[in-house]
MOPAC internal coordinates of N, CA, C and O (Angstrom, degrees):
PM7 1SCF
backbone

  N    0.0000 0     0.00 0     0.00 0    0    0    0
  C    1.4554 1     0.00 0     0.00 0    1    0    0
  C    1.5266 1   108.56 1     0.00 0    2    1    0
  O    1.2310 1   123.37 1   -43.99 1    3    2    1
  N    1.7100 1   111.14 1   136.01 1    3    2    1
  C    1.4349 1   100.85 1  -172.91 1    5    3    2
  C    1.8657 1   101.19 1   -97.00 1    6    5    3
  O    1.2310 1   123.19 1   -30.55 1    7    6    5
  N    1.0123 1   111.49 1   149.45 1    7    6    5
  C    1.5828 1   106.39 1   165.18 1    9    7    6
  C    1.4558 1   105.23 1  -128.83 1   10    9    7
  O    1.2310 1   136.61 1   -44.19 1   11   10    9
  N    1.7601 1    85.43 1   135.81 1   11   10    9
  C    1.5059 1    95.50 1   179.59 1   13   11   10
  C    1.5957 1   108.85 1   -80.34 1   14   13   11
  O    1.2310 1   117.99 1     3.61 1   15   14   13
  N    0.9875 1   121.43 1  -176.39 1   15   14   13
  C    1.7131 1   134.01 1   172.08 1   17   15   14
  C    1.9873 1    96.16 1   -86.30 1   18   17   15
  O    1.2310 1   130.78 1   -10.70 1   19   18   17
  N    1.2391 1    96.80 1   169.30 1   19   18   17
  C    1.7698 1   124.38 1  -169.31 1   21   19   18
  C    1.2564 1    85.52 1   -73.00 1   22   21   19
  O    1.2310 1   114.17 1   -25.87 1   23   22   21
  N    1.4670 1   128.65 1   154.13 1   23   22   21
  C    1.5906 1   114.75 1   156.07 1   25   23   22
  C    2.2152 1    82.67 1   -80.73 1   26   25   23
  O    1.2310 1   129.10 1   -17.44 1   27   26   25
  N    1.2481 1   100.07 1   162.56 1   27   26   25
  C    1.7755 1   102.20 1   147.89 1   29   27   26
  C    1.5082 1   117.07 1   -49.00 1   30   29   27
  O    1.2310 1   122.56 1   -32.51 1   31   30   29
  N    1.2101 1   112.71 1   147.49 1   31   30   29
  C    1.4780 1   106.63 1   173.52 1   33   31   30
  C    1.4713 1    99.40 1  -100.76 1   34   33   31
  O    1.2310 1   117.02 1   -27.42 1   35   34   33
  N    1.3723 1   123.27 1   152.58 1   35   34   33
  C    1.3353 1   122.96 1  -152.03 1   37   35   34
  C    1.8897 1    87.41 1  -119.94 1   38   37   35
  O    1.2310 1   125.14 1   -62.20 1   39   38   37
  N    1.7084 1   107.74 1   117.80 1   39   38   37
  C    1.9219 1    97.76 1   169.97 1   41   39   38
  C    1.7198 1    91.90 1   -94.93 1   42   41   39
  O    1.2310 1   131.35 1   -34.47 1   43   42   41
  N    1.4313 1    95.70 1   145.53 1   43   42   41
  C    1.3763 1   119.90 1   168.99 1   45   43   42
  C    1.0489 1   117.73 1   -50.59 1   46   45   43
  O    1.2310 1   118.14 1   137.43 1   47   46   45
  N    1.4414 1   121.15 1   -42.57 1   47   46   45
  C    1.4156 1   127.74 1   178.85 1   49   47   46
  C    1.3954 1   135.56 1   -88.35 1   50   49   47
  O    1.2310 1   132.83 1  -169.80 1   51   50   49
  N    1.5808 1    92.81 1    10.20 1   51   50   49
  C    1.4466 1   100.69 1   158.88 1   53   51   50
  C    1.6126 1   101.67 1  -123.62 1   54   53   51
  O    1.2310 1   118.90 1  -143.87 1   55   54   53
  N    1.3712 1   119.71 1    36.13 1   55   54   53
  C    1.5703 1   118.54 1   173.45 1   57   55   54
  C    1.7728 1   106.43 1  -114.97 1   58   57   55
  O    1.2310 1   125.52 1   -68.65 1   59   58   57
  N    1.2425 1   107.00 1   111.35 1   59   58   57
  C    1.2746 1   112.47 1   160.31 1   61   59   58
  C    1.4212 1   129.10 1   -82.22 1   62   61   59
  O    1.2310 1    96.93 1  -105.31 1   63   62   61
  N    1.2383 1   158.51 1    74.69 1   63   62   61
  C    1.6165 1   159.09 1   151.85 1   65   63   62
  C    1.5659 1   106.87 1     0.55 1   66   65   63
  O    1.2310 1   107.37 1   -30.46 1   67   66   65
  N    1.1038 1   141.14 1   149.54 1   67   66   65
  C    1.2808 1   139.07 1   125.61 1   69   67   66
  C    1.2747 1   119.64 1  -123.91 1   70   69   67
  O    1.2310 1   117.68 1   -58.68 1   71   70   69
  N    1.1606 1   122.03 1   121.32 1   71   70   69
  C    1.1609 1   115.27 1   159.54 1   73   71   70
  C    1.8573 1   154.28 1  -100.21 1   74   73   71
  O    1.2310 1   125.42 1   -54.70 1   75   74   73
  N    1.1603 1   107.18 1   125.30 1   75   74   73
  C    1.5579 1   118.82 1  -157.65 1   77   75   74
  C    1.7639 1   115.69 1   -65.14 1   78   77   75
  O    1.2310 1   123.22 1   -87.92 1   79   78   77
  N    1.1493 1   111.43 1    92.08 1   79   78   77
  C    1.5481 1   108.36 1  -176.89 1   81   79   78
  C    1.1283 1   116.14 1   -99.87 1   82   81   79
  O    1.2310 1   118.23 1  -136.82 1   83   82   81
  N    1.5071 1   120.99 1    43.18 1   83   82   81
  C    1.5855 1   141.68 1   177.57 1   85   83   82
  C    1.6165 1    95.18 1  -122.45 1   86   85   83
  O    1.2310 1   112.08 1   -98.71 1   87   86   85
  N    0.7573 1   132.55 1    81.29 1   87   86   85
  C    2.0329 1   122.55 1   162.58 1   89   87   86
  C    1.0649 1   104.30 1   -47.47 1   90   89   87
  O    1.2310 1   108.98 1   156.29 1   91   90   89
  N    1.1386 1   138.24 1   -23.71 1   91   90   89
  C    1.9546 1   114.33 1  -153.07 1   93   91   90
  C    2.0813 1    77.20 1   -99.15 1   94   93   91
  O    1.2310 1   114.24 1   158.67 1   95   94   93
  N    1.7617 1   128.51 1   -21.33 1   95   94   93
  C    1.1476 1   107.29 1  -172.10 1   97   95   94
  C    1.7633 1    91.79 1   -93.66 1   98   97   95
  O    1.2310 1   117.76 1   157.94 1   99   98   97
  N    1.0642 1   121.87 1   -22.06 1   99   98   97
  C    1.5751 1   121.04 1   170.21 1  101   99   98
  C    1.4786 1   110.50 1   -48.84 1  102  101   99
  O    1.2310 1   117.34 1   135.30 1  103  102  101
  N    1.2268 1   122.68 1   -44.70 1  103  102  101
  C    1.4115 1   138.97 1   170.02 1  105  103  102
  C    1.7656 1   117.06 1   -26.70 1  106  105  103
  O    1.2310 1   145.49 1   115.56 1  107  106  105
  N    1.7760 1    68.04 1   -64.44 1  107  106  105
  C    1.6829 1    96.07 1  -160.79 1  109  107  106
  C    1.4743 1   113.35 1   -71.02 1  110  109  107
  O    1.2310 1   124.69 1   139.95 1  111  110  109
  N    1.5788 1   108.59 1   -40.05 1  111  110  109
  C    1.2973 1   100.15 1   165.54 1  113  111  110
  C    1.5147 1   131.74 1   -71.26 1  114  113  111
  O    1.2310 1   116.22 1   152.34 1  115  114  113
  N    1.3987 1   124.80 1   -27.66 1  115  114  113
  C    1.3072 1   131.27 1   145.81 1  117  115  114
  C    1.2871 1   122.18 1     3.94 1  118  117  115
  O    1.2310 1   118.58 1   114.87 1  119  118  117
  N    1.5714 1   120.32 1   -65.13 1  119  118  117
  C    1.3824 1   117.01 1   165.96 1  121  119  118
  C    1.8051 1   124.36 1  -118.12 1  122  121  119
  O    1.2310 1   138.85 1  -136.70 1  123  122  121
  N    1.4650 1    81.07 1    43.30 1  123  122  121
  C    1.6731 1    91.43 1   161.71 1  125  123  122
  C    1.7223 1    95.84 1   -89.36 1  126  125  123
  O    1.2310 1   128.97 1    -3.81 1  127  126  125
  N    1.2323 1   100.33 1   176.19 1  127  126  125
  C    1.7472 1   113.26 1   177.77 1  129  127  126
  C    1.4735 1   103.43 1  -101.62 1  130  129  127
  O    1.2310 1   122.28 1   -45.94 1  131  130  129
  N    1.6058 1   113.24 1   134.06 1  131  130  129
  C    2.1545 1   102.12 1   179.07 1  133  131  130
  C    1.7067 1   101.05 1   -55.44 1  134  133  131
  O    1.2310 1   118.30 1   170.32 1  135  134  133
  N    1.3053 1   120.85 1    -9.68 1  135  134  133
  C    1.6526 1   112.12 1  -153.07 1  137  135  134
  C    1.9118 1    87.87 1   -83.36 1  138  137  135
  O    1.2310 1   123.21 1   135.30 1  139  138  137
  N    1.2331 1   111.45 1   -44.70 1  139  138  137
  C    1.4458 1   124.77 1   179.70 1  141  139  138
  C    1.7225 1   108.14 1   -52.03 1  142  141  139
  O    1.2310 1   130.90 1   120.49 1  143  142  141
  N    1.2247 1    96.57 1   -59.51 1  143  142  141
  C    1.8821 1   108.62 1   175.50 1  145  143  142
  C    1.5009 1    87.88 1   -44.65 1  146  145  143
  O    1.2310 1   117.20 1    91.17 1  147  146  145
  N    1.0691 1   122.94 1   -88.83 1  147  146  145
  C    1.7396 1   141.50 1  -153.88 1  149  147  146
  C    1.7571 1    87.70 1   -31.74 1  150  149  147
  O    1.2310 1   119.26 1   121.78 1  151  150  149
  N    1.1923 1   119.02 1   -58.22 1  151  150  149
  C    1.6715 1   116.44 1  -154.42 1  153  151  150
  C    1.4704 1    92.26 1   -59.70 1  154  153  151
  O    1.2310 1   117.90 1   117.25 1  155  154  153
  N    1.6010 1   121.61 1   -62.75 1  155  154  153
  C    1.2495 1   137.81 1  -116.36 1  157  155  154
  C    2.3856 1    74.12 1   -79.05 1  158  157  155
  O    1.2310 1   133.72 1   114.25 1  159  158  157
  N    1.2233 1    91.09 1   -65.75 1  159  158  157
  C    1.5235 1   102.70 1   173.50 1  161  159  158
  C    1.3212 1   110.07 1   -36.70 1  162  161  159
  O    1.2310 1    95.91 1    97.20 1  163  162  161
  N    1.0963 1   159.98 1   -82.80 1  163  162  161
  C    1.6358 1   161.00 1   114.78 1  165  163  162
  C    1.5018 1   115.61 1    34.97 1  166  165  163
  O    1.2310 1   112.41 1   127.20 1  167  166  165
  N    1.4476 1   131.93 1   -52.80 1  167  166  165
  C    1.3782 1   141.05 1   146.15 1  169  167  166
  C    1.5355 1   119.77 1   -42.41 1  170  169  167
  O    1.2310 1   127.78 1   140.51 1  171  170  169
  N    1.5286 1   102.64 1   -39.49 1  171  170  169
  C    1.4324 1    90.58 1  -171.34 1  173  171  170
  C    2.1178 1   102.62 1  -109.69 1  174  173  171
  O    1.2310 1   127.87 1   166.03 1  175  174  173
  N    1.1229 1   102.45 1   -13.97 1  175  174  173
  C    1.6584 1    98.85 1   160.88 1  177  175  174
  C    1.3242 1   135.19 1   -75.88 1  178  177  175
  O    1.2310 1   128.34 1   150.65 1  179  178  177
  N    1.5693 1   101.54 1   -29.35 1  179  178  177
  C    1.7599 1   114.52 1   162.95 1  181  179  178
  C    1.6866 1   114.14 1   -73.96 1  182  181  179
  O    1.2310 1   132.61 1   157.65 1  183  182  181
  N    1.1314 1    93.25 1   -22.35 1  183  182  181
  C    1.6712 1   112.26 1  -170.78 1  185  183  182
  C    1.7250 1    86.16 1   -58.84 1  186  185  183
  O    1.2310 1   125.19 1   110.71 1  187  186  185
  N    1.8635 1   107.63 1   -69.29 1  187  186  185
  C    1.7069 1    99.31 1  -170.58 1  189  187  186
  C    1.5219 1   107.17 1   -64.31 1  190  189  187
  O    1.2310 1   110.06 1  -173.54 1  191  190  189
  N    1.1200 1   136.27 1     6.46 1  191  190  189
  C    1.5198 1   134.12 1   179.34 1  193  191  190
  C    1.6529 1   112.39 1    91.62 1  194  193  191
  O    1.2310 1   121.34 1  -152.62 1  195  194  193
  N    1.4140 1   115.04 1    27.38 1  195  194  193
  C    1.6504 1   120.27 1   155.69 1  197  195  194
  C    0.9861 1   100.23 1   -83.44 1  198  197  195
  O    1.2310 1   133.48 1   -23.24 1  199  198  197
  N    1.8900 1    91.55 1   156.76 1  199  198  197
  C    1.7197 1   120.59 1   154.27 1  201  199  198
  C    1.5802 1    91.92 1   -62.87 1  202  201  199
  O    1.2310 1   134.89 1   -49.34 1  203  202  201
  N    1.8634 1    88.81 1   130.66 1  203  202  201
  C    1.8605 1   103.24 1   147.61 1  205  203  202
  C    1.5424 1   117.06 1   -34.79 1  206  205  203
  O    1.2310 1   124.71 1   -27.12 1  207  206  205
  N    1.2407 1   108.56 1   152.88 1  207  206  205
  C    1.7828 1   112.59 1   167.17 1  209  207  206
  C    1.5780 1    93.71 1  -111.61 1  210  209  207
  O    1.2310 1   127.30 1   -21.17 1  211  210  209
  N    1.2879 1   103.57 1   158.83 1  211  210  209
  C    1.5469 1   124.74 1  -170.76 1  213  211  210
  C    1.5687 1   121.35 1   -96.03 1  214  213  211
  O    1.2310 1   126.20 1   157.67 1  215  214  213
  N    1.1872 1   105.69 1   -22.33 1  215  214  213
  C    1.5128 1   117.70 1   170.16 1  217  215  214
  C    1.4153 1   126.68 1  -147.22 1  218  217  215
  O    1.2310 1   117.48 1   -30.98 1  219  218  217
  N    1.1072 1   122.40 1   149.02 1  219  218  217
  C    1.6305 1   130.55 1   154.79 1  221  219  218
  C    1.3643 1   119.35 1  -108.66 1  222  221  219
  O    1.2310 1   126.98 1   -57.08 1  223  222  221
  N    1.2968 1   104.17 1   122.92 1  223  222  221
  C    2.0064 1   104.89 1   167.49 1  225  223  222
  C    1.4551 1   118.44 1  -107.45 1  226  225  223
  O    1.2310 1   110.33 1   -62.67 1  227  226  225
  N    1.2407 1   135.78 1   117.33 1  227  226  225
  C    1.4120 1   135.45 1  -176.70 1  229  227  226
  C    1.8716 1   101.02 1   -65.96 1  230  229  227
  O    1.2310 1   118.00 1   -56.89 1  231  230  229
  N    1.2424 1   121.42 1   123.11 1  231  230  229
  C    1.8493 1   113.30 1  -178.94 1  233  231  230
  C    1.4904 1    95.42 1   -82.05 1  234  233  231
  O    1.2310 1   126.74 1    -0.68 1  235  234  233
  N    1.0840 1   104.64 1   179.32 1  235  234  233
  C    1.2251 1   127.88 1  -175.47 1  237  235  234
  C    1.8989 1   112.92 1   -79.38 1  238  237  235
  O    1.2310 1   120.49 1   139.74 1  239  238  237
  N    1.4119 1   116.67 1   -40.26 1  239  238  237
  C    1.5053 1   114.71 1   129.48 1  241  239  238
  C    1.1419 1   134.91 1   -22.55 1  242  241  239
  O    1.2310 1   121.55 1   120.49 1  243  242  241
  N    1.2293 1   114.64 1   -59.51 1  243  242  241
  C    1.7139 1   121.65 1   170.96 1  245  243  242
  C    1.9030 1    84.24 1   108.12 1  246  245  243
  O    1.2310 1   118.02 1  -159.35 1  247  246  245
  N    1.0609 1   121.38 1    20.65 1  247  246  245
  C    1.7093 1   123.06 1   161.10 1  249  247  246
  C    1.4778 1    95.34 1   -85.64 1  250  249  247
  O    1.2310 1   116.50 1   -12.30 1  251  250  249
  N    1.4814 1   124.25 1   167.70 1  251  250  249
  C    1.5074 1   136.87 1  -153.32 1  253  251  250
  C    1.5468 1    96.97 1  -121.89 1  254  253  251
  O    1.2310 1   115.07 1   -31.25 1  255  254  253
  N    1.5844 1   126.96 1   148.75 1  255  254  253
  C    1.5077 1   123.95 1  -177.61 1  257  255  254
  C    1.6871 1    91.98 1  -132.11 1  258  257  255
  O    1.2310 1   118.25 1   -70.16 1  259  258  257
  N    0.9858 1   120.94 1   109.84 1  259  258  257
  C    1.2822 1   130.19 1   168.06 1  261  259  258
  C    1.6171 1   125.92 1   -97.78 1  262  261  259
  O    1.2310 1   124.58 1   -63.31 1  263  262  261
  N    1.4312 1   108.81 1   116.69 1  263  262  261
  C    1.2202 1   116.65 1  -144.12 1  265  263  262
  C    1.9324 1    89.51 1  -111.63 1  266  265  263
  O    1.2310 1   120.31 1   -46.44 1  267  266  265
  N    1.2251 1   117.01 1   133.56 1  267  266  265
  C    1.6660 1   135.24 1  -151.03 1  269  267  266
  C    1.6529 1    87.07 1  -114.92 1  270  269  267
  O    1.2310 1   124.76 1   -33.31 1  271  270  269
  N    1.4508 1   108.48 1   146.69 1  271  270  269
  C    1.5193 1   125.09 1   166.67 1  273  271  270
  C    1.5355 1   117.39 1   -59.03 1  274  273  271
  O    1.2310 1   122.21 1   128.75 1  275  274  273
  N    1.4142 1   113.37 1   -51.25 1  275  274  273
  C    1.7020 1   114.49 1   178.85 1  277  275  274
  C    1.9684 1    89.48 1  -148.90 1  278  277  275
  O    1.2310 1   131.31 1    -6.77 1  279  278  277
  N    1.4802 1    95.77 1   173.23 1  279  278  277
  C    1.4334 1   122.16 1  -179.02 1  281  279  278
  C    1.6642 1   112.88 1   -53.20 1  282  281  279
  O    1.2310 1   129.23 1   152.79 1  283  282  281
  N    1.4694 1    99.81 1   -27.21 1  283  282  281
  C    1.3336 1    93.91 1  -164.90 1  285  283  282
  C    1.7873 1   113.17 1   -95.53 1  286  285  283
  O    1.2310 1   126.88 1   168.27 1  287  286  285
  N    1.9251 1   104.36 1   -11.73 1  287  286  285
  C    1.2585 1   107.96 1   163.69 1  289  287  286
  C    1.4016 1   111.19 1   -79.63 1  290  289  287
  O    1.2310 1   120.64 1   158.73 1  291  290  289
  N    1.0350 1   116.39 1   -21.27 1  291  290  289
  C    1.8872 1   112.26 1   174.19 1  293  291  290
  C    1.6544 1   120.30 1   -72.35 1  294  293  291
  O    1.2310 1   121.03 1   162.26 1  295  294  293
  N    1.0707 1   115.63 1   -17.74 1  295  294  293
  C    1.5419 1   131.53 1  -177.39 1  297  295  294
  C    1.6276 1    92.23 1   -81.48 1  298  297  295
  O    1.2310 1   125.89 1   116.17 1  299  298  297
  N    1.2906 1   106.29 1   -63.83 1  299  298  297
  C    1.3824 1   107.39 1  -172.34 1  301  299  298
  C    1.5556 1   123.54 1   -58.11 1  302  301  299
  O    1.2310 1   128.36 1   152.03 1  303  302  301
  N    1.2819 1   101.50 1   -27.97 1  303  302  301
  C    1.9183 1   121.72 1   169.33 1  305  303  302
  C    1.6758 1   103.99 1   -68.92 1  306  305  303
  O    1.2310 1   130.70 1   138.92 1  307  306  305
  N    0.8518 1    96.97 1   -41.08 1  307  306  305
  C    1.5033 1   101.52 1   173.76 1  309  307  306
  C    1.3334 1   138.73 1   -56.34 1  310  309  307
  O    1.2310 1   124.47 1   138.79 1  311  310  309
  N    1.5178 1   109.02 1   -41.21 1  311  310  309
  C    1.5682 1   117.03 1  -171.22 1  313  311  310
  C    1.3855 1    90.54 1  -106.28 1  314  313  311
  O    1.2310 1   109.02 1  -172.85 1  315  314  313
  N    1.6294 1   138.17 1     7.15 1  315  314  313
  C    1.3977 1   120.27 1   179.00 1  317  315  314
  C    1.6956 1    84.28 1  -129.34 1  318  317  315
  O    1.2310 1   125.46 1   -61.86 1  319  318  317
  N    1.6225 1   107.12 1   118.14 1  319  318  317
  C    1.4342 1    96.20 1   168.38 1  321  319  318
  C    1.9158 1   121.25 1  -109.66 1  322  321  319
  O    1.2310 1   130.50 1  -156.11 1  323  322  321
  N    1.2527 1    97.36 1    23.89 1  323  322  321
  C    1.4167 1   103.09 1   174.70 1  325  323  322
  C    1.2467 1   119.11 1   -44.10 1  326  325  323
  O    1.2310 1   121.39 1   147.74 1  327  326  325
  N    1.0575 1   114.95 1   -32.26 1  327  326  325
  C    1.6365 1   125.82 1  -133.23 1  329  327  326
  C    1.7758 1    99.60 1   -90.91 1  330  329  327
  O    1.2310 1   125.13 1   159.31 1  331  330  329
  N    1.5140 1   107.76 1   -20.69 1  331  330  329
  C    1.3422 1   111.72 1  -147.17 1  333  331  330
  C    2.0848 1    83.68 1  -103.77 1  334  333  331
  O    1.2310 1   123.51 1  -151.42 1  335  334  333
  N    1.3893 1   110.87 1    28.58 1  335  334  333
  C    1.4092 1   106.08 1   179.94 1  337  335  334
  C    1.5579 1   107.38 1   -84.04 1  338  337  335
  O    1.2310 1   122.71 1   160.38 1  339  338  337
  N    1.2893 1   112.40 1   -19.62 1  339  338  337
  C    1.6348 1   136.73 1  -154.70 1  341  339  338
  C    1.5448 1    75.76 1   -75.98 1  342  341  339
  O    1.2310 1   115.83 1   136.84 1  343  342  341
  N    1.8216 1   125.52 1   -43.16 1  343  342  341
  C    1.6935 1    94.16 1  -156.20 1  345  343  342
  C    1.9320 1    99.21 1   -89.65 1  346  345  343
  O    1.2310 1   117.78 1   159.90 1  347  346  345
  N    1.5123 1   121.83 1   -20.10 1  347  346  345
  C    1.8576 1   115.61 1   154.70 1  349  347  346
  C    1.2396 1    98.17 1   153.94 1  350  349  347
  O    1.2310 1   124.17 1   -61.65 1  351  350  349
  N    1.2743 1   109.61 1   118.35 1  351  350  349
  C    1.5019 1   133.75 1   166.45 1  353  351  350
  C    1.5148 1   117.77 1    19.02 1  354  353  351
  O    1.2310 1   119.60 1   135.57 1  355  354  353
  N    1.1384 1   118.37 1   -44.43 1  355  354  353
  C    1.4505 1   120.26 1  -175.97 1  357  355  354
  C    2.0232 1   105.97 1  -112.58 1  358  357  355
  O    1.2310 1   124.37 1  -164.44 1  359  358  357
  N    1.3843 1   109.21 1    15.56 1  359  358  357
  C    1.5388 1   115.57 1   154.81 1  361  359  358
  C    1.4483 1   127.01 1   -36.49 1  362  361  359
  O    1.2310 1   105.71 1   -73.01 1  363  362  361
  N    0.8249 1   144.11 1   106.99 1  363  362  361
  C    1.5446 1   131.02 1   176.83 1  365  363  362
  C    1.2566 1   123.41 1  -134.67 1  366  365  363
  O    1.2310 1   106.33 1   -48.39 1  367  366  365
  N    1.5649 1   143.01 1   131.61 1  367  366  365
  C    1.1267 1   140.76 1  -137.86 1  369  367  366
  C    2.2416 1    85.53 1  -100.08 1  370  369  367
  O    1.2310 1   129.31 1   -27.00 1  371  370  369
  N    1.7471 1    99.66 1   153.00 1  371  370  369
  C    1.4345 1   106.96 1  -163.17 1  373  371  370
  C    1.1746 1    81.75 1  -108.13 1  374  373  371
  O    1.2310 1   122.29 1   -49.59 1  375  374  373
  N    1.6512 1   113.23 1   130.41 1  375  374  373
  C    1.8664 1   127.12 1   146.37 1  377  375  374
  C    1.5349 1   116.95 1   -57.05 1  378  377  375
  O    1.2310 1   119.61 1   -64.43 1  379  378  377
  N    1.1714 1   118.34 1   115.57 1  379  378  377
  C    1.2713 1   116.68 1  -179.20 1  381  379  378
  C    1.7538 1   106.03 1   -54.96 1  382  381  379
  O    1.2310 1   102.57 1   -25.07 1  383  382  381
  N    1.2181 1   149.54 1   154.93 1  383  382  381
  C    1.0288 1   157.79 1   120.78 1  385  383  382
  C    1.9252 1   133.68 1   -88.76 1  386  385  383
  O    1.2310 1   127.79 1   -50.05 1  387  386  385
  N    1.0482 1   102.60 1   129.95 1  387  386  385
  C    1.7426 1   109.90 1  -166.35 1  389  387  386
  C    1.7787 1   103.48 1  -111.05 1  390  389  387
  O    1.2310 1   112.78 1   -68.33 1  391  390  389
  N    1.0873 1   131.23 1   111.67 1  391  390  389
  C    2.0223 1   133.32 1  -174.28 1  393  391  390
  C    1.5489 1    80.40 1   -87.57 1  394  393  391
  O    1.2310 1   130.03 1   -40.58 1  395  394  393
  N    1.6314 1    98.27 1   139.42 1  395  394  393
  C    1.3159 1   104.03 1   170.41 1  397  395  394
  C    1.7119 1    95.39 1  -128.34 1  398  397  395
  O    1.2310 1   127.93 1   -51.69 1  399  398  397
  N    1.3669 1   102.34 1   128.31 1  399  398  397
  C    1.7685 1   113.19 1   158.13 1  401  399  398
  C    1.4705 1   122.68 1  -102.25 1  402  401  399
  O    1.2310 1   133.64 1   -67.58 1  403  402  401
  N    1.6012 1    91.23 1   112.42 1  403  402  401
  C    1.3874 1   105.27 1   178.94 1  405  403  402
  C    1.9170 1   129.88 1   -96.12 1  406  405  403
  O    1.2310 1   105.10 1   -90.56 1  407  406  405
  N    1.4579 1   145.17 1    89.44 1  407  406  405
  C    1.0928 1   112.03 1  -157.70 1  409  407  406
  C    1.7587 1    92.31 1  -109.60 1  410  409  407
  O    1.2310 1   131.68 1    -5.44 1  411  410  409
  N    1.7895 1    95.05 1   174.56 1  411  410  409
  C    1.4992 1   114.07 1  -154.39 1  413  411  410
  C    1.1467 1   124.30 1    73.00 1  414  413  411
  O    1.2310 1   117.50 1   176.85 1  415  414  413
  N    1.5696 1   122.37 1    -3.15 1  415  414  413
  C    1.7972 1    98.96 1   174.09 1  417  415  414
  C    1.7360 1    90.64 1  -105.72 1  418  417  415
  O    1.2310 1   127.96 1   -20.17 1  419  418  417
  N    1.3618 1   102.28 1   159.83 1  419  418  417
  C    1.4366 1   121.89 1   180.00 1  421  419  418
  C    1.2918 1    97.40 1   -88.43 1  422  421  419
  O    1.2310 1   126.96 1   -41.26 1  423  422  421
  N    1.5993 1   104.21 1   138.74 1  423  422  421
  C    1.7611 1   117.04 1  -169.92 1  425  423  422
  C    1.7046 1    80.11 1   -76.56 1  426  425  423
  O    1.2310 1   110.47 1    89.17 1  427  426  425
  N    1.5404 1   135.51 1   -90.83 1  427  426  425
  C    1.5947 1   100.80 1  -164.83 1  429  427  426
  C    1.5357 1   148.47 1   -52.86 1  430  429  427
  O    1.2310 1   131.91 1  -152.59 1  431  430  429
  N    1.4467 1    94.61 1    27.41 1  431  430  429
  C    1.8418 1   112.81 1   140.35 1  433  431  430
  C    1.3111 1   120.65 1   -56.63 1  434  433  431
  O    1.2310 1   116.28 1   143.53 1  435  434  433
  N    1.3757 1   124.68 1   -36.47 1  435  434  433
  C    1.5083 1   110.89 1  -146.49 1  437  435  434
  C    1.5593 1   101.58 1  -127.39 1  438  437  435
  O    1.2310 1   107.24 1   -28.29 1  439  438  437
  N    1.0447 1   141.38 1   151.71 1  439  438  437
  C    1.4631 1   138.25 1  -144.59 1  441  439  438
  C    1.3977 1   107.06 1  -134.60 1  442  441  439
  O    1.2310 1   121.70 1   -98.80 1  443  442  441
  N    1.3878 1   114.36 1    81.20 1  443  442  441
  C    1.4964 1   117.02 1  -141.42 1  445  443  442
  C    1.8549 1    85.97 1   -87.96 1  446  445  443
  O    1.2310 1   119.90 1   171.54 1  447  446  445
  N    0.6074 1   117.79 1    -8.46 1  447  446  445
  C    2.0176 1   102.28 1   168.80 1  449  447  446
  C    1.4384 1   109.75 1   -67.17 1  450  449  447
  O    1.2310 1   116.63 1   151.72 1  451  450  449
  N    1.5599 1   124.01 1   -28.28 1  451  450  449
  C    1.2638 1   128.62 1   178.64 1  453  451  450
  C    1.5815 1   120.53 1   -84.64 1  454  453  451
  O    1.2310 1   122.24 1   -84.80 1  455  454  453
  N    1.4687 1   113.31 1    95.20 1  455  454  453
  C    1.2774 1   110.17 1  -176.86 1  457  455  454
  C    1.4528 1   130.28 1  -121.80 1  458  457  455
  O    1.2310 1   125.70 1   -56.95 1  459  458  457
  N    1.7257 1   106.65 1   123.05 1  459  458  457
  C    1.4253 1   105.05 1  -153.45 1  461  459  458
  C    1.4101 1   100.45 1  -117.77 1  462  461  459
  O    1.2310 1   131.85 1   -40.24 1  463  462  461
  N    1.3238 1    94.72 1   139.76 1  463  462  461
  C    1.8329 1   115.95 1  -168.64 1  465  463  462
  C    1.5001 1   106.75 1   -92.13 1  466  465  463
  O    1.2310 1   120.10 1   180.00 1  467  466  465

């Protein structure tokens, strides 16, 4: 019997998204290698004084998933977005969003001009 290896299990909360709103650089990275992304990205994140990240996943978009060592290098990837110039000028890291369905409360309960972060 052959056994394969575990894939890694991937936590969400150390996955950053970016997404590429340049096609002609969506293109280009297409047939770069993630191992190439990972370095080239890694040079210039240690460069601002982050922990390395441990992986790159190309999505199915062709937007980039950058996968962080622990929680506390992803926070820090987060509030500095320099770093994400390496994948092209118009790179920009995605806010996760969560839809919540609520039933039984009455929609004029809630005071949707008031919005708290």
């Amino acid at each position: 019997t052959l056994l394969l290896p575990a894939k890694p299990t991937i936590n969400k909360e150390q996955e950053i998204i970016v997404r590429l709103n340049d096609q002609n650089r969506k293109a280009t990275l297409k047939d770069v290698p993630t191992d190439t992304i990972m370095k080239d990205l890694n040079v210039r994140i240690e460069s601002l004084g982050h922990y390395p990240i441990r992986a790159v996943k190309r999505l199915p978009s062709g937007d980039i998933a950058v996968l962080t060592i622990n929680n506390d290098a992803t926070d820090k990837l987060r509030s500095d977005n320099r770093w994400t110039s390496v994948l092209g000028n118009d790179a920009r890291m995605v806010t996760r969003t969560y839809g919540i369905m609520i039933n039984g409360v009455r929609v004029f309960d809630f005071d949707m001009g008031k919005k708290k972060r």
